[in-house]
C-alpha positions as CSV (number, residue, x, y, z in Angstrom):
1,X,-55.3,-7.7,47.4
2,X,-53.9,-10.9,49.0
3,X,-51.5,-10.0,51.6
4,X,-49.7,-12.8,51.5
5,X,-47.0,-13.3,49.5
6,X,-45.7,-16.4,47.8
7,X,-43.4,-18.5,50.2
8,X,-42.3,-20.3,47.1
9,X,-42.0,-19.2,43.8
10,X,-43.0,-21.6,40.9
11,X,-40.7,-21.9,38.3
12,X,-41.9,-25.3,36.7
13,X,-42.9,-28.8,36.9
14,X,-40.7,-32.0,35.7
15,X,-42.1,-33.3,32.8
16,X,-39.4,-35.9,32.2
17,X,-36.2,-37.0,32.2
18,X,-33.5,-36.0,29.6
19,X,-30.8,-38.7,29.0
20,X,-29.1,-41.3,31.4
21,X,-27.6,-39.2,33.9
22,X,-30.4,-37.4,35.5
23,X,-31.2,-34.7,33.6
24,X,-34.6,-33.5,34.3
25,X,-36.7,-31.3,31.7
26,X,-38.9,-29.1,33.7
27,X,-41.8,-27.1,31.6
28,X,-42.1,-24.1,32.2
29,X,-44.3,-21.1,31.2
30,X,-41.2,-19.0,30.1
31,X,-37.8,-21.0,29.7
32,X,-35.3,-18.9,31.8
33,X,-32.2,-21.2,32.4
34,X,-30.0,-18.1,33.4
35,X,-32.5,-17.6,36.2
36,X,-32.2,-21.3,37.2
37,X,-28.3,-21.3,37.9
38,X,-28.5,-18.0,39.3
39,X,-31.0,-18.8,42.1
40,X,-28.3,-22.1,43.0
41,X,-30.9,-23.8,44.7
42,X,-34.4,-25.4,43.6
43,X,-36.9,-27.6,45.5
44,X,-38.2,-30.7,43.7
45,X,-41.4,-31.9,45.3
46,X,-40.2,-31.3,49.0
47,X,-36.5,-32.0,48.3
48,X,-33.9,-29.0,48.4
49,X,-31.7,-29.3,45.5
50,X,-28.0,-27.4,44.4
51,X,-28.4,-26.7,40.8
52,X,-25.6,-27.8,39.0
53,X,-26.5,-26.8,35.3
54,X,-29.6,-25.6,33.4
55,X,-29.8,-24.9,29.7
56,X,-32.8,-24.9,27.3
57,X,-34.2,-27.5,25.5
58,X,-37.3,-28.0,23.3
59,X,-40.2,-26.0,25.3
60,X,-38.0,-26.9,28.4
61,X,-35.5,-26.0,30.4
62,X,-33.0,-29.2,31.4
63,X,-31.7,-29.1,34.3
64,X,-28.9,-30.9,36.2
65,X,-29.4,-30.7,40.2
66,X,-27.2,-32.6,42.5
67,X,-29.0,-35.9,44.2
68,X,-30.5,-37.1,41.0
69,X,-28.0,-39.2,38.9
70,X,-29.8,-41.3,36.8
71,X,-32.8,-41.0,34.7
72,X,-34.9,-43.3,37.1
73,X,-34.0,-40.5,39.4
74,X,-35.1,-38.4,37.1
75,X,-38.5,-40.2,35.9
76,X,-39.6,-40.3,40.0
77,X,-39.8,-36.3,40.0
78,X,-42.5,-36.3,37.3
79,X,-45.3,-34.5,38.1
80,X,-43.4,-32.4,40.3
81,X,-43.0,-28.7,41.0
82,X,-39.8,-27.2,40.8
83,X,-39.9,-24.1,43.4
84,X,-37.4,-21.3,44.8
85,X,-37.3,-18.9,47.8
86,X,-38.2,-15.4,46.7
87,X,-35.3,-14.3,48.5
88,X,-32.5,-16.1,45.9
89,X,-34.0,-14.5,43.0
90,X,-31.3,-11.9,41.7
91,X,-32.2,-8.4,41.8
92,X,-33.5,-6.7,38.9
93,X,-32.8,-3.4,37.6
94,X,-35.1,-0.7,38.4
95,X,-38.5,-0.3,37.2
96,X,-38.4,-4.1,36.6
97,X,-40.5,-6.9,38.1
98,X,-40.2,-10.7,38.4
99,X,-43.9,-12.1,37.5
100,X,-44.5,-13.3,41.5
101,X,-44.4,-9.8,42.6
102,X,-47.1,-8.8,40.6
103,X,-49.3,-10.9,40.9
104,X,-51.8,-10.6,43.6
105,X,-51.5,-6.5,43.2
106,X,-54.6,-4.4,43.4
107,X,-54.9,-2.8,39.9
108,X,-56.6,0.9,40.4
109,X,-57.3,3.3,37.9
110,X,-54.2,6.6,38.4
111,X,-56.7,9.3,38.3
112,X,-59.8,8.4,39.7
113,X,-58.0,5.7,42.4
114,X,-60.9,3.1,41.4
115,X,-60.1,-0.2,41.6
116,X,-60.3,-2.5,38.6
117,X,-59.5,-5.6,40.9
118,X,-56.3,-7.6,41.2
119,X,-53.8,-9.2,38.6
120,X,-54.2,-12.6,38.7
121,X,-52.5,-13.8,35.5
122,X,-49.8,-12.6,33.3
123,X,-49.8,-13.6,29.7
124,X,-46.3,-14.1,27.9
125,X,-46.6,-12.4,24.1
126,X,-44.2,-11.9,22.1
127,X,-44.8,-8.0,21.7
128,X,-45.5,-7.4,25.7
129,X,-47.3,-9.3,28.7
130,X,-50.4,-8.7,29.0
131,X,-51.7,-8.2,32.5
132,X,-54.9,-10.2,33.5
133,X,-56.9,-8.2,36.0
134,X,-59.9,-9.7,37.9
135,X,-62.8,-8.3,40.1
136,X,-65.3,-10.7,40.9
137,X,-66.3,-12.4,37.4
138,X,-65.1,-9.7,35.0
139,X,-61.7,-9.5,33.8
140,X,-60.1,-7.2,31.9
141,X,-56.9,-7.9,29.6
142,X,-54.4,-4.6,30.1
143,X,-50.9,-4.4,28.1
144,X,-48.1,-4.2,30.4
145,X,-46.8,-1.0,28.3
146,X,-45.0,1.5,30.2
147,X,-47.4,4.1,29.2
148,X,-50.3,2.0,30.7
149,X,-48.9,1.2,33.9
150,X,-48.0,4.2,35.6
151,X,-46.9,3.4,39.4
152,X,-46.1,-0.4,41.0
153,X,-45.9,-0.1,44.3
154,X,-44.9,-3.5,46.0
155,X,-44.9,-1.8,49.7
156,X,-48.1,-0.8,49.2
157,X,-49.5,-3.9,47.1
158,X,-50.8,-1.4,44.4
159,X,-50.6,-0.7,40.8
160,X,-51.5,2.1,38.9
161,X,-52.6,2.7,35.8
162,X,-54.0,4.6,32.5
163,X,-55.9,2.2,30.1
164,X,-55.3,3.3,26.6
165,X,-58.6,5.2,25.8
166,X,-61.3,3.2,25.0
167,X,-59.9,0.1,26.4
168,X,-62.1,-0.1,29.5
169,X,-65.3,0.7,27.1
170,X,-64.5,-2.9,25.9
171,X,-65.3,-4.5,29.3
172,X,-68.4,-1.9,30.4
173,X,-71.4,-4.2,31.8
């Protein structure tokens, strides 16, 4: 597992501007406005921002940030990551995770304590994520069920879990 944990959390990258007044529409693998305004503060590139607004838009999230007024404003941030501390993101109730957390987590097996490798990737479904799970070249696809994962253990940068049966025969070598 990667002991180091993100200094920055991803949320998105501007792909545009939205109107005349500096509206920018960041893309994002999830659009979470309500998680935008409650952090209060992005960075843009290498600019700190104050958010001032964020609502959803087609695939997007549009978002209003104080320093950019104008759409030129706007169209100069293409291209660019919008990122937060991990320390503004509100805490969630128990048993809950934010997706940088996760990732980077070595995934073991609860019984046996053998490791299937490290989650790497999260997949967004609309029934559950899906937790990608690496060791060298093989990967494995596990649903992020509460009966599948057992125990997260962010102290300890471990996750437990119990495959549904058969599951692992899938990826056998």
């Amino acid at each position: 597992m990667s002991s180091d944990r993100p200094r920055r959390v991803r949320l998105g990258t501007v792909v545009g501007a939205h109107g005349i007044r500096g509206t920018l529409k960041v893309g994002t693998r999830e659009p979470q406005p309500e998680l935008l305004e409650a952090l209060g503060e992005v960075e843009i590139g290498e600019s700190r921002h104050r958010v001032l607004r964020a609502r959803e838009g087609r695939r997007s999230v549009l978002l209003d940030v104080e320093g950019i007024a104008t759409r030129e404003e706007a169209e100069a941030r293409r291209g660019q990551e919008v990122t937060a501390d991990p320390e503004r993101f509100p805490p969630l109730p128990p048993g809950e995770y934010y997706h940088f957390q996760l990732l980077g987590l070595t995934v073991e097996l609860a019984e046996s304590g053998e490791v299937l490798g490290e989650l790497t990737d999260i997949l967004v479904t609309p029934a559950h994520d899906v937790y990608v799970v690496r060791r060298g070249t093989r990967e494995i696809l596990l649903p992020a069920l509460e009966e599948v994962v057992l125990e997260v253990n962010l102290g300890a940068g471990r996750m437990r879990v119990q495959p549904p049966p058969g599951l692992l025969d899938i990826y056998a070598d």
